[in-house]
C-alpha positions, -999 to 999 in steps of 0.1 A, spaced: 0 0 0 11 35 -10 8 65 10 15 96 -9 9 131 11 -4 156 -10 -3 197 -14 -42 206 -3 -43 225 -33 -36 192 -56 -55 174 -35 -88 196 -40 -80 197 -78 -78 158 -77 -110 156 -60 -129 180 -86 -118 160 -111 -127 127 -101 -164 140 -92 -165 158 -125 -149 123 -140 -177 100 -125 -144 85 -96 -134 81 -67 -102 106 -61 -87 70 -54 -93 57 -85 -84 90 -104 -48 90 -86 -43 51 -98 -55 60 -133 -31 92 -136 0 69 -119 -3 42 -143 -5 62 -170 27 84 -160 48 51 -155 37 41 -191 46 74 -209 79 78 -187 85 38 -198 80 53 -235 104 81 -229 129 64 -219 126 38 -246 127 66 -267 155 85 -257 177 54 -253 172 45 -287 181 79 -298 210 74 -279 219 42 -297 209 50 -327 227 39 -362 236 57 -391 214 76 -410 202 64 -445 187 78 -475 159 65 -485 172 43 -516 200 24 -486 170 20 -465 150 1 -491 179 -17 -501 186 -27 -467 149 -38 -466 152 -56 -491 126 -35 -512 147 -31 -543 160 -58 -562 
């Protein structure tokens, strides 16, 4: 179990819009933390493979190395 104290200010702003939502603030907070782990998982995918990245083609070496043109 997680206990994560909030700033009252986030806190009423999480609760407006859960109610406005149809959720619980609980459920709201879950949604909003699995989400951020999935687009920080994305970003870091991301900017590792920028990272290791190979060598930039033109687009007649990338079909060729596709095996596109004969």
């Amino acid at each position: 179990m997680l206990s994560v104290p909030l700033n009252p200010d986030v806190e009423r702003r999480l609760a407006e819009l859960a109610k406005s939502r149809g959720q619980s603030d609980v459920e709201l907070a879950r949604e909003l933390i699995e989400t951020s782990i999935e687009d920080l998982d994305d970003i870091q995918m991301a900017a590792g493979r920028l990272e290791n990245r190979g060598p930039v083609l033109t687009t007649d070496e990338a079909r060729k190395a596709l095996g596109l043109d004969s």
